[in-house]
PQR file of N, CA, C, O and H, with PARSE charges and radii, in Angstrom:
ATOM      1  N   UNK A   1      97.278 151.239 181.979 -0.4000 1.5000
ATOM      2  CA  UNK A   1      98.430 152.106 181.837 -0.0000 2.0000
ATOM      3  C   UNK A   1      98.995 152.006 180.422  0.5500 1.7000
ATOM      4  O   UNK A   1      98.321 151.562 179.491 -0.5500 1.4000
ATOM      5  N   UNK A   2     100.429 152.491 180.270 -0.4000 1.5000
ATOM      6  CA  UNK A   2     101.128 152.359 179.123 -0.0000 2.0000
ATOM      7  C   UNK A   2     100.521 151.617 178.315  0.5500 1.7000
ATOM      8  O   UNK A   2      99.624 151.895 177.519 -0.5500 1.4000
ATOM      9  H   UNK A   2     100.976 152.852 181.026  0.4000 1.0000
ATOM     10  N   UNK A   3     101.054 150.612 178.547 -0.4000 1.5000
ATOM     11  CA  UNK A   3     101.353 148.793 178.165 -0.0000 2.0000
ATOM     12  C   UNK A   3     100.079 148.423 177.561  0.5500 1.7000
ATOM     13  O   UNK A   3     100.103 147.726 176.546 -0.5500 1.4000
ATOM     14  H   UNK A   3     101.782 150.386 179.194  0.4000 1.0000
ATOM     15  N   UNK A   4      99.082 148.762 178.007 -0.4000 1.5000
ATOM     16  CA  UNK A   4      97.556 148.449 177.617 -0.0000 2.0000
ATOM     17  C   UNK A   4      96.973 149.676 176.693  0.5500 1.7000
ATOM     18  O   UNK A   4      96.564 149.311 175.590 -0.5500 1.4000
ATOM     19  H   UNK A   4      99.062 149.328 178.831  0.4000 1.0000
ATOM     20  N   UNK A   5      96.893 150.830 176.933 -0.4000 1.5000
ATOM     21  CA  UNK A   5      96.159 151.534 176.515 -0.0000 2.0000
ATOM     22  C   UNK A   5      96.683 152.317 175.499  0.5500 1.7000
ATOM     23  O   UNK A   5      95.969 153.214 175.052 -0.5500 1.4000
ATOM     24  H   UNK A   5      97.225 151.126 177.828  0.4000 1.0000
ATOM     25  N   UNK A   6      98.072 152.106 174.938 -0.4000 1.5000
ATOM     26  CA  UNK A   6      99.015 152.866 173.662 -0.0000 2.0000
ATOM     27  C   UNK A   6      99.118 151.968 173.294  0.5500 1.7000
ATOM     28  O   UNK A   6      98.932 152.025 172.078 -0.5500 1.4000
ATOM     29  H   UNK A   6      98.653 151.378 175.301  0.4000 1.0000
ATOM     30  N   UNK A   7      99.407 150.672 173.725 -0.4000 1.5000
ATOM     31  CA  UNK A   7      99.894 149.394 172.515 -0.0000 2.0000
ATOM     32  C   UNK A   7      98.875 148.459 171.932  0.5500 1.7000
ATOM     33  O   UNK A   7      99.072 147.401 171.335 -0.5500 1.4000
ATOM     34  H   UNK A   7      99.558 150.626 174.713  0.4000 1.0000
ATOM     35  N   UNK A   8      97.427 149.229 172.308 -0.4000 1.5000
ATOM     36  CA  UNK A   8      96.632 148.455 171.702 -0.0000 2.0000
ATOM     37  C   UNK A   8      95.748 149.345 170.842  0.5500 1.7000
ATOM     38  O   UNK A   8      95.675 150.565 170.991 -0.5500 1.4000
ATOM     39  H   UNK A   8      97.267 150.089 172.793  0.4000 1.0000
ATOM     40  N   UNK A   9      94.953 148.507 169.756 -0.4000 1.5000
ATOM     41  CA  UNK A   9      94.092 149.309 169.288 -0.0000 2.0000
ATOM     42  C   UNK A   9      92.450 148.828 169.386  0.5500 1.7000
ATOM     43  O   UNK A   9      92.197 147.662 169.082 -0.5500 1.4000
ATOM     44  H   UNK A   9      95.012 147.516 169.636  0.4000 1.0000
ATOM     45  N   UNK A  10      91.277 149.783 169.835 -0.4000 1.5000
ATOM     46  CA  UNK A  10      90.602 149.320 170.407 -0.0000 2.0000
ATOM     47  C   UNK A  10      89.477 149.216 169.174  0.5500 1.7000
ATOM     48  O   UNK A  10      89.835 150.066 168.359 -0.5500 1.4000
ATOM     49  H   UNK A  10      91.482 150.730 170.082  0.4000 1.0000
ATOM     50  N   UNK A  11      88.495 148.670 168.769 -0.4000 1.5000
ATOM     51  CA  UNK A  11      87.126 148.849 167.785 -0.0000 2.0000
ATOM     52  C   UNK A  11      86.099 149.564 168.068  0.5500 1.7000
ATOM     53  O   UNK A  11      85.623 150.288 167.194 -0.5500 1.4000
ATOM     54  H   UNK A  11      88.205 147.979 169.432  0.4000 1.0000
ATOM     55  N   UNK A  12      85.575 149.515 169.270 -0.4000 1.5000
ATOM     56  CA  UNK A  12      84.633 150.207 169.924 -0.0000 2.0000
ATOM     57  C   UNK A  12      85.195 150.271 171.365  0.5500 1.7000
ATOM     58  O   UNK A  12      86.082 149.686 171.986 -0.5500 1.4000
ATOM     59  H   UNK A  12      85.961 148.927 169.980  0.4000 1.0000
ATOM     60  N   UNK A  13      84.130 151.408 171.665 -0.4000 1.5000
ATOM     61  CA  UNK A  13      84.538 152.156 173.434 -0.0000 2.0000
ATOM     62  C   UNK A  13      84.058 151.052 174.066  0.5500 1.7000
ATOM     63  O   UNK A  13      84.749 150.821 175.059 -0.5500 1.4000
ATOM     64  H   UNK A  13      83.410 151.883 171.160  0.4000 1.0000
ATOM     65  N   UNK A  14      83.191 150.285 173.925 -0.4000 1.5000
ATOM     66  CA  UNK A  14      82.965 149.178 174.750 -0.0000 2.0000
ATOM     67  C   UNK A  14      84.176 148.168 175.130  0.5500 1.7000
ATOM     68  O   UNK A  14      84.379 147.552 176.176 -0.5500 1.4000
ATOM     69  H   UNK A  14      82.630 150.473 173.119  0.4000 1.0000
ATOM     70  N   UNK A  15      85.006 148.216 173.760 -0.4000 1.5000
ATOM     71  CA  UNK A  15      85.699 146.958 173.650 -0.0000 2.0000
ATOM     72  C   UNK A  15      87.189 147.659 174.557  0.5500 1.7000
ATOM     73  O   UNK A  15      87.803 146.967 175.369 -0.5500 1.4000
ATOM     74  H   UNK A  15      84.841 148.716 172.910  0.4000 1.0000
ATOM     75  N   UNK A  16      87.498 148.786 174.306 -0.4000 1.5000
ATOM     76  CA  UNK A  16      88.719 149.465 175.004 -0.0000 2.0000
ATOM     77  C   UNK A  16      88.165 149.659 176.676  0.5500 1.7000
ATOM     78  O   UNK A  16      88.986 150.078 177.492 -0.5500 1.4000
ATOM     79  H   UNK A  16      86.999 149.348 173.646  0.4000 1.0000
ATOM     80  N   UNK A  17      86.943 149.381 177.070 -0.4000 1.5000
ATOM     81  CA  UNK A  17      86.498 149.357 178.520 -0.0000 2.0000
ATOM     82  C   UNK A  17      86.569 147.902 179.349  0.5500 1.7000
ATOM     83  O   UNK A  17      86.675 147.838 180.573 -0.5500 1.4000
ATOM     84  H   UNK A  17      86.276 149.041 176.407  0.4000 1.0000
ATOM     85  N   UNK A  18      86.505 146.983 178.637 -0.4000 1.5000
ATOM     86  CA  UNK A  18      86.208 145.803 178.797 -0.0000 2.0000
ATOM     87  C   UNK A  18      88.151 145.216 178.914  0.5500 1.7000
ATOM     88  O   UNK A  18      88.500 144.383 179.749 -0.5500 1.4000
ATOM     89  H   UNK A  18      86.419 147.035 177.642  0.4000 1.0000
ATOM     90  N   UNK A  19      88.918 145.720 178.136 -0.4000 1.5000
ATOM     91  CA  UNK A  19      90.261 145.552 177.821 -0.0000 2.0000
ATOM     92  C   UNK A  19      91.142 146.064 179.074  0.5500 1.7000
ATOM     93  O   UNK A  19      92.037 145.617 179.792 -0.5500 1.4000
ATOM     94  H   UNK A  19      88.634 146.397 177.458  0.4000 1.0000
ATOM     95  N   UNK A  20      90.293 147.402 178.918 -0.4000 1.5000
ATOM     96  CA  UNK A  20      91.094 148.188 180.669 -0.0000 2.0000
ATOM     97  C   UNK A  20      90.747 147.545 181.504  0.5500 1.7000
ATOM     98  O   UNK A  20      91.556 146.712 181.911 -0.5500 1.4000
ATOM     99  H   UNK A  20      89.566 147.765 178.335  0.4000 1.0000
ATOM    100  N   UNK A  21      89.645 147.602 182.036 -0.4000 1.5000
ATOM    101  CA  UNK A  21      89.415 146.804 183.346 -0.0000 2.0000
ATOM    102  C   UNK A  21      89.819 145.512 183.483  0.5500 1.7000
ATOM    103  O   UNK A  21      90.163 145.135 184.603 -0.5500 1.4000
ATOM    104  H   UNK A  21      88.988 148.279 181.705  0.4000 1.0000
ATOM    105  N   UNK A  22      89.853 144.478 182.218 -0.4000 1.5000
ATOM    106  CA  UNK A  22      90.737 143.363 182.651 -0.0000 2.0000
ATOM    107  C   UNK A  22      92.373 143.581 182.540  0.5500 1.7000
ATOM    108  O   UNK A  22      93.268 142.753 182.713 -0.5500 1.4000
ATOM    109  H   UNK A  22      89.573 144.784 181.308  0.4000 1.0000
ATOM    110  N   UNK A  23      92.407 144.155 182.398 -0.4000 1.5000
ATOM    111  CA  UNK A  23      94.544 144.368 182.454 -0.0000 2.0000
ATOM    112  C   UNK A  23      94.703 145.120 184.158  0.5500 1.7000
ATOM    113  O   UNK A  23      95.775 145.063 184.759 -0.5500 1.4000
ATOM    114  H   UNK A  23      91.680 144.828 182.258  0.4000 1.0000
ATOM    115  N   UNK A  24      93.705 145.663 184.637 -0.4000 1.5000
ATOM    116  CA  UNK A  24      93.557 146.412 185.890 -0.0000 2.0000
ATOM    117  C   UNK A  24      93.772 145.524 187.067  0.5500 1.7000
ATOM    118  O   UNK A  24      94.524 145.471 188.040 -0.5500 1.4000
ATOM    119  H   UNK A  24      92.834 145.709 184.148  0.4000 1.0000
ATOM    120  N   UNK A  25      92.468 144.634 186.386 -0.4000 1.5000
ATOM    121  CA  UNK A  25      92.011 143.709 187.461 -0.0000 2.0000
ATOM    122  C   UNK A  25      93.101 142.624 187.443  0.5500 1.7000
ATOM    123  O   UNK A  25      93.659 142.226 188.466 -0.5500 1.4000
ATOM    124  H   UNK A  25      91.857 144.677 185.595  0.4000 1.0000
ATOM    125  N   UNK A  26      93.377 142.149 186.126 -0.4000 1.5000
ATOM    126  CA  UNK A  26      94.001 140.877 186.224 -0.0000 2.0000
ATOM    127  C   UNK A  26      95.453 140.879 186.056  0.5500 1.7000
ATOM    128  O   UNK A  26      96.007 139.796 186.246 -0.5500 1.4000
ATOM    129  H   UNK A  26      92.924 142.472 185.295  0.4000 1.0000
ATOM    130  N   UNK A  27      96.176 141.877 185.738 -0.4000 1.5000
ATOM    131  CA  UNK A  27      97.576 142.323 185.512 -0.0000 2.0000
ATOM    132  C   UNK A  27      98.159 143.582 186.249  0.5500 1.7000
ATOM    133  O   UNK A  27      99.377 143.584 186.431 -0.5500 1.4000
ATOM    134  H   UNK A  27      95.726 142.757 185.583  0.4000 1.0000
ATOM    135  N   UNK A  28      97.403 144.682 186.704 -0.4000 1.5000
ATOM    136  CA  UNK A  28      98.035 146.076 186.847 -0.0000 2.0000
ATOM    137  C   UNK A  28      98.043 145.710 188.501  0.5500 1.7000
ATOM    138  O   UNK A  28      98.959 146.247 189.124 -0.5500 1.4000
ATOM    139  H   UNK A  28      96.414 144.680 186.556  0.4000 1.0000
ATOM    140  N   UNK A  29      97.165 144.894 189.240 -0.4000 1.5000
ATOM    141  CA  UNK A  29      96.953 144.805 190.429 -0.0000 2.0000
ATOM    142  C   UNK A  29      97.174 143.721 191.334  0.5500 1.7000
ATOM    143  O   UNK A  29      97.291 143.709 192.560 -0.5500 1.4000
ATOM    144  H   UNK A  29      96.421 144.457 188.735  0.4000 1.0000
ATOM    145  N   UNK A  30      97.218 142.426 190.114 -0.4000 1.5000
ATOM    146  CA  UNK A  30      97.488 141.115 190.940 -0.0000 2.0000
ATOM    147  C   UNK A  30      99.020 140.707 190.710  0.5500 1.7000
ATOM    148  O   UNK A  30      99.553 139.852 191.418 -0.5500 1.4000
ATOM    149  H   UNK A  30      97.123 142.435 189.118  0.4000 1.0000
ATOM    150  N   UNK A  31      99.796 141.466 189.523 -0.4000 1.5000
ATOM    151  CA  UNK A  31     100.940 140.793 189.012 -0.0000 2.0000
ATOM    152  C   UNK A  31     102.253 142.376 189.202  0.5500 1.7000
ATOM    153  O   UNK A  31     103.394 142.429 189.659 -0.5500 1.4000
ATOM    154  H   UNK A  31      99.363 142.160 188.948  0.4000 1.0000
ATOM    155  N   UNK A  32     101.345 143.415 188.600 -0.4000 1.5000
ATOM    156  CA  UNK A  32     102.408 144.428 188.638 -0.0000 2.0000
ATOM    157  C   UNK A  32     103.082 144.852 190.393  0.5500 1.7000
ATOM    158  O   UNK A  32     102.516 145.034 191.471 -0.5500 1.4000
ATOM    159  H   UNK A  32     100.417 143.372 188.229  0.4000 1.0000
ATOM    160  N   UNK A  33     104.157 144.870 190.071 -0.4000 1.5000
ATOM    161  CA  UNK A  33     105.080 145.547 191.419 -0.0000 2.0000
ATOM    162  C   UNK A  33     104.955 146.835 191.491  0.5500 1.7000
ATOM    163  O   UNK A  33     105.403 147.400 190.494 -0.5500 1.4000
ATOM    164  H   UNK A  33     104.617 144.721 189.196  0.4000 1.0000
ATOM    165  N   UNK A  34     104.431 147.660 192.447 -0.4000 1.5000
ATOM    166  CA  UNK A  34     104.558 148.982 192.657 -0.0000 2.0000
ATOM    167  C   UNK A  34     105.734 149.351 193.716  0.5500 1.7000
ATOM    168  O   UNK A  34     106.088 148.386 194.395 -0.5500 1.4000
ATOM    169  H   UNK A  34     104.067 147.201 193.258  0.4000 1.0000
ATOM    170  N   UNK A  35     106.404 150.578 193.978 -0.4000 1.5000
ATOM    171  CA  UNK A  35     107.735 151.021 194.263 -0.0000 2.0000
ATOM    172  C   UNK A  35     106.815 151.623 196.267  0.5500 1.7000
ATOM    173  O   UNK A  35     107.101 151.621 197.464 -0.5500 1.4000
ATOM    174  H   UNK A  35     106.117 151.362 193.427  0.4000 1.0000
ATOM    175  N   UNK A  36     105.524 152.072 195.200 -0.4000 1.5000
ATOM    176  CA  UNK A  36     105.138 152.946 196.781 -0.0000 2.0000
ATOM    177  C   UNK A  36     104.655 152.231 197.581  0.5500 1.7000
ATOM    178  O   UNK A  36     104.042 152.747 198.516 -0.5500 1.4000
ATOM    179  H   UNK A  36     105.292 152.073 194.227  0.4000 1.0000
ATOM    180  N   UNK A  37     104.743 151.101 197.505 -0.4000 1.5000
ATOM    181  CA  UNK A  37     104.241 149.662 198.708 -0.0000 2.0000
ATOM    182  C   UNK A  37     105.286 148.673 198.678  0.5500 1.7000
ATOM    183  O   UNK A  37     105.014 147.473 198.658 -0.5500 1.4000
ATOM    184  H   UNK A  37     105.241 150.682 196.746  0.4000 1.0000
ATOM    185  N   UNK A  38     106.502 149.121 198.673 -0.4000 1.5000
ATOM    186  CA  UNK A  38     107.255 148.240 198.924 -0.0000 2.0000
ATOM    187  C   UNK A  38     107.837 146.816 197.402  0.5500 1.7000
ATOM    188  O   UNK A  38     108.278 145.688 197.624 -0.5500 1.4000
ATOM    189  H   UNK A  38     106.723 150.097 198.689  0.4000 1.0000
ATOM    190  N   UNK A  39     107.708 147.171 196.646 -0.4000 1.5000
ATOM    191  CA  UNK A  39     107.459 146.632 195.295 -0.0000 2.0000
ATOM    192  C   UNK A  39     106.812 145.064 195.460  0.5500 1.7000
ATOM    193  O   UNK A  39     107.323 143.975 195.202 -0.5500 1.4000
ATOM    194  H   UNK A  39     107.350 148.087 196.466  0.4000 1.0000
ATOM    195  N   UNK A  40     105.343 145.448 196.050 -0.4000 1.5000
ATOM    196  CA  UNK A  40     104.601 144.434 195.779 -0.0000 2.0000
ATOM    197  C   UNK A  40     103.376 144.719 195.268  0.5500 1.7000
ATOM    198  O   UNK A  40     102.968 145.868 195.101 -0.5500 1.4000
ATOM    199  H   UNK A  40     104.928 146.334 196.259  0.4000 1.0000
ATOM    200  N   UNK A  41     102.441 143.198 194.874 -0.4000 1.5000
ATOM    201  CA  UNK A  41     101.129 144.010 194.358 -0.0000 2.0000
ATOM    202  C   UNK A  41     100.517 144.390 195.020  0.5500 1.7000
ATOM    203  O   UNK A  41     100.698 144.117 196.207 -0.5500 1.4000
ATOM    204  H   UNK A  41     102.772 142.264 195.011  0.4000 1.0000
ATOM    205  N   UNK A  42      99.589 145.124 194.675 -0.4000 1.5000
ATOM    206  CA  UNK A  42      98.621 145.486 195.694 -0.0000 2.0000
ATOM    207  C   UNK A  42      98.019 144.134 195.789  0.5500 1.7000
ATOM    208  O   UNK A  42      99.067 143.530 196.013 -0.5500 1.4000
ATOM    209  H   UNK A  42      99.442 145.347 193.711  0.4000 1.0000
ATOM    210  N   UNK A  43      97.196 143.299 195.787 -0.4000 1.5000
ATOM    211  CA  UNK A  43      96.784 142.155 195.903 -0.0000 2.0000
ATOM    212  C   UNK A  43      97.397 141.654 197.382  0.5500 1.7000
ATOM    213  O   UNK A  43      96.897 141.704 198.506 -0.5500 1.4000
ATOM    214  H   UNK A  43      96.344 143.790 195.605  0.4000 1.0000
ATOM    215  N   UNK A  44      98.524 141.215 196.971 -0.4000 1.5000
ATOM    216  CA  UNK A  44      99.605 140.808 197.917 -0.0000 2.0000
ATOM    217  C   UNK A  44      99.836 141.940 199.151  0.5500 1.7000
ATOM    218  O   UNK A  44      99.742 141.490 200.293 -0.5500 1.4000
ATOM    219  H   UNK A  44      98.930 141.174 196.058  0.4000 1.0000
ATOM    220  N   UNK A  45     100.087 143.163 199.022 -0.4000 1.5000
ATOM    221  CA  UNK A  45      99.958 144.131 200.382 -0.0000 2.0000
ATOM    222  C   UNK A  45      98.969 144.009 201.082  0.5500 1.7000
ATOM    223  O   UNK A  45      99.107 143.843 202.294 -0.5500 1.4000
ATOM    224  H   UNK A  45     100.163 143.529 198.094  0.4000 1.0000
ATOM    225  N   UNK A  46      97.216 144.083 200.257 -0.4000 1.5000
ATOM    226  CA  UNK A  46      96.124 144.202 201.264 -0.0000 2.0000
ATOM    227  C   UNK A  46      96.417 142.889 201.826  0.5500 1.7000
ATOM    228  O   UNK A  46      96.515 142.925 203.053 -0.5500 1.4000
ATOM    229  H   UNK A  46      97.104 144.218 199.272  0.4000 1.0000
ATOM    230  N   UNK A  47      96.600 141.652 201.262 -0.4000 1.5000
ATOM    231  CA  UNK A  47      96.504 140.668 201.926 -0.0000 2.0000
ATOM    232  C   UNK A  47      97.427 140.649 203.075  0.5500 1.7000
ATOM    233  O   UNK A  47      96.902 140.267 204.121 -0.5500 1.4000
ATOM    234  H   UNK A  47      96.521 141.623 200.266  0.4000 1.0000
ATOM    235  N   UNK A  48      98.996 141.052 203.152 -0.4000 1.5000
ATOM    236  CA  UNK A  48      99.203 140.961 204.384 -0.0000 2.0000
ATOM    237  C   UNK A  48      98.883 141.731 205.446  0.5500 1.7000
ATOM    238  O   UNK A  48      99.000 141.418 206.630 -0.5500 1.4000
ATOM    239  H   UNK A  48      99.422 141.363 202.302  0.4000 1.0000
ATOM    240  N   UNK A  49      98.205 143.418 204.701 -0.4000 1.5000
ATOM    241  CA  UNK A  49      97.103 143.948 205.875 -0.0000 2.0000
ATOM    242  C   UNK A  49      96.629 143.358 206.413  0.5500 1.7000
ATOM    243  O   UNK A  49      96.952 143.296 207.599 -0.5500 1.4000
ATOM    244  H   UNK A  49      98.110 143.673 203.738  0.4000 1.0000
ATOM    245  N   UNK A  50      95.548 142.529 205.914 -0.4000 1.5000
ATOM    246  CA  UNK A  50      94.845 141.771 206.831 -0.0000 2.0000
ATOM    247  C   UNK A  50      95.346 141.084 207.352  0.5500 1.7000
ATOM    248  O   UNK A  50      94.891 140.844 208.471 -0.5500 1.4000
ATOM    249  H   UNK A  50      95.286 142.580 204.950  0.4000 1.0000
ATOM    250  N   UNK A  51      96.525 140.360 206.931 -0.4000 1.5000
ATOM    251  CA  UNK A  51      96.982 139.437 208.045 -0.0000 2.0000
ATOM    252  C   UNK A  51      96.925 139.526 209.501  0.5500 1.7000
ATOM    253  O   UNK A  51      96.395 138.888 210.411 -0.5500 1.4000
ATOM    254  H   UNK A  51      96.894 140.554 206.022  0.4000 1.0000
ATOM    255  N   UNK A  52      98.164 141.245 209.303 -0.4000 1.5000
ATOM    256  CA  UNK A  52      98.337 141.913 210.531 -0.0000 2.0000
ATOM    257  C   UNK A  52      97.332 142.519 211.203  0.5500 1.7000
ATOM    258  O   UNK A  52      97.501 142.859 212.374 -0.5500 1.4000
ATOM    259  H   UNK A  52      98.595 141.763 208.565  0.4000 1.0000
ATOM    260  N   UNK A  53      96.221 142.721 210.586 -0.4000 1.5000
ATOM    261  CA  UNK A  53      95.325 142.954 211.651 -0.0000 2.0000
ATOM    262  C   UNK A  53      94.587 141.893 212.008  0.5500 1.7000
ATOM    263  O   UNK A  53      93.823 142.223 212.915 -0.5500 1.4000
ATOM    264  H   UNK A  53      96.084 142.445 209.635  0.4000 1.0000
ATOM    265  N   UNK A  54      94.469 140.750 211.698 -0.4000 1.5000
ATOM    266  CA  UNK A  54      93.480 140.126 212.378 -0.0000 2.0000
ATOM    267  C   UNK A  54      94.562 139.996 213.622  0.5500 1.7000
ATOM    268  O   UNK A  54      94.244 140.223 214.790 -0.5500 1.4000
ATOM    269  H   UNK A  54      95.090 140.482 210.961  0.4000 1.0000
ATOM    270  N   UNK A  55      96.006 139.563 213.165 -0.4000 1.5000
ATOM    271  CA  UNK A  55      97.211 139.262 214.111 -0.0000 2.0000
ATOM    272  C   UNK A  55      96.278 140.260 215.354  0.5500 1.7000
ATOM    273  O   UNK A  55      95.481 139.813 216.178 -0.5500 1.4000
ATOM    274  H   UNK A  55      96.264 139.379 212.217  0.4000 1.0000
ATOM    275  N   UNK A  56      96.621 141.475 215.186 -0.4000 1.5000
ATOM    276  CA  UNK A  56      95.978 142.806 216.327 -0.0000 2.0000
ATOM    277  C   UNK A  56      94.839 142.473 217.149  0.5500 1.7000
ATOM    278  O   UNK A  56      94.666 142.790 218.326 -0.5500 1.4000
ATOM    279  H   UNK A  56      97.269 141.838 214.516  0.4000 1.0000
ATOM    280  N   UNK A  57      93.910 141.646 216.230 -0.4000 1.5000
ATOM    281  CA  UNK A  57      92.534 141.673 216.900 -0.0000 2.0000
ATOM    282  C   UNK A  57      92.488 140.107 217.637  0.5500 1.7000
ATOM    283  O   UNK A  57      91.741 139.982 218.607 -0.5500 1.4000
ATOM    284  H   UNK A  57      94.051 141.388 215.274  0.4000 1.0000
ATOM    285  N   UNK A  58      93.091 139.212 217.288 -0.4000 1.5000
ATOM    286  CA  UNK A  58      93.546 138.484 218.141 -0.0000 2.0000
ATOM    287  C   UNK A  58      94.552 138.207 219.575  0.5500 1.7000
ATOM    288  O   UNK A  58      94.413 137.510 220.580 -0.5500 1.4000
ATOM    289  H   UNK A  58      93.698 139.313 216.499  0.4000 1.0000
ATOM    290  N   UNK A  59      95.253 138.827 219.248 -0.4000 1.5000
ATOM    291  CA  UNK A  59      96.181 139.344 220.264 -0.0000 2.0000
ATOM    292  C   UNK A  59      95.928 140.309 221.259  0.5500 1.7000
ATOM    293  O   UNK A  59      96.104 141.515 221.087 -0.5500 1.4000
ATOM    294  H   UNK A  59      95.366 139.393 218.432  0.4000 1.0000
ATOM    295  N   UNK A  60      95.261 139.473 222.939 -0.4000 1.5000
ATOM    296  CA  UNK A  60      95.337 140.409 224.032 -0.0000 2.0000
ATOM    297  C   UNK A  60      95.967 141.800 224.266  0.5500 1.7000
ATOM    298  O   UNK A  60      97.152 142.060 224.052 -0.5500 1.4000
ATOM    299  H   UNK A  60      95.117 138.493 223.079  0.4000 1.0000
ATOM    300  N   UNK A  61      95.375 142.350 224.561 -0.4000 1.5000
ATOM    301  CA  UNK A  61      96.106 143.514 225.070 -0.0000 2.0000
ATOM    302  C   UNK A  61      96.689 143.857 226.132  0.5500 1.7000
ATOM    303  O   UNK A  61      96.943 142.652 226.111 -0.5500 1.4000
ATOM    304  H   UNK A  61      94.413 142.139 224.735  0.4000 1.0000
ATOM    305  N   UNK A  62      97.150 144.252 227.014 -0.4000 1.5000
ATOM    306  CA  UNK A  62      97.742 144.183 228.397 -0.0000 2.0000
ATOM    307  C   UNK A  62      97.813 145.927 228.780  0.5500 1.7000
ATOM    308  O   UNK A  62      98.845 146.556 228.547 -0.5500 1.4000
ATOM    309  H   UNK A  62      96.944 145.230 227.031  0.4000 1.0000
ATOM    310  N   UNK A  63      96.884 146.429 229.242 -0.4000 1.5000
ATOM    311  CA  UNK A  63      96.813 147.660 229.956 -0.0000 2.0000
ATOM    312  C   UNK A  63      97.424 147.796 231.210  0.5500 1.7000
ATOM    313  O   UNK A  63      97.041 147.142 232.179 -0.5500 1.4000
ATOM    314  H   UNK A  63      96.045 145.917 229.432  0.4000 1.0000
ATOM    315  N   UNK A  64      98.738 148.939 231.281 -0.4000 1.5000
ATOM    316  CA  UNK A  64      99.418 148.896 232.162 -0.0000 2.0000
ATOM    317  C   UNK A  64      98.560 150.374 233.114  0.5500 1.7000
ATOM    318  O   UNK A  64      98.793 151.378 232.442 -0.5500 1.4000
ATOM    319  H   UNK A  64      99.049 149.471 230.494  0.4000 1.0000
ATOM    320  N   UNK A  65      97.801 150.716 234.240 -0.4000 1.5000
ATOM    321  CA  UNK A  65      97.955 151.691 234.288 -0.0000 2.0000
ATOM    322  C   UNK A  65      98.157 151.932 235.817  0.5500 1.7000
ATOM    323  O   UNK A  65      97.857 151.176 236.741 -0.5500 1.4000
ATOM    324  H   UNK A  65      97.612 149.900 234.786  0.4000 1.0000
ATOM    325  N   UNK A  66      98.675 153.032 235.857 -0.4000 1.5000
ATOM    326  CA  UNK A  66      99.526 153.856 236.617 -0.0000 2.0000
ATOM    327  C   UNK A  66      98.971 154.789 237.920  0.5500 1.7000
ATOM    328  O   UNK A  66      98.524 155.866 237.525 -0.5500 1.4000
ATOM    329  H   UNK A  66      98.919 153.646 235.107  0.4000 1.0000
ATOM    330  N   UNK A  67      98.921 154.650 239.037 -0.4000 1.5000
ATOM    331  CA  UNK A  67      98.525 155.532 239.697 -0.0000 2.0000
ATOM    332  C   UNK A  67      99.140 157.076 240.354  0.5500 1.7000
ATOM    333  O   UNK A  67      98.410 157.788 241.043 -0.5500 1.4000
ATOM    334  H   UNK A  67      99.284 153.775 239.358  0.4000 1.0000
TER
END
């Protein structure tokens, strides 16, 4: 984003590819807060996805049905 890709200057396209994907991987996704998930990282959201679903797939179900 911003922060990475205007405030830096790159030498080669290799070197501005190599720069993005680590600010992606290691800053934009494990550290940055986003607003549309609750201002957490994504990192941190999938992980409590999974939480809650294994929670789901562990947790009996109880079928009520009705005649």
């Amino acid at each position: 984003k911003y922060e990475e890709v205007y405030l830096n200057e790159y030498e080669t396209f290799s070197d501005a590819l190599d720069n993005i994907a680590h600010f992606i991987e290691d800053v934009y996704n494990k550290k940055r807060l986003h607003s549309a998930i609750g201002y957490r990282s994504p990192v941190d959201f999938e992980k409590e996805k999974e939480r809650e679903m294994e929670k789901e797939v562990k947790t009996p179900k109880v079928l009520n049905t009705v005649s």
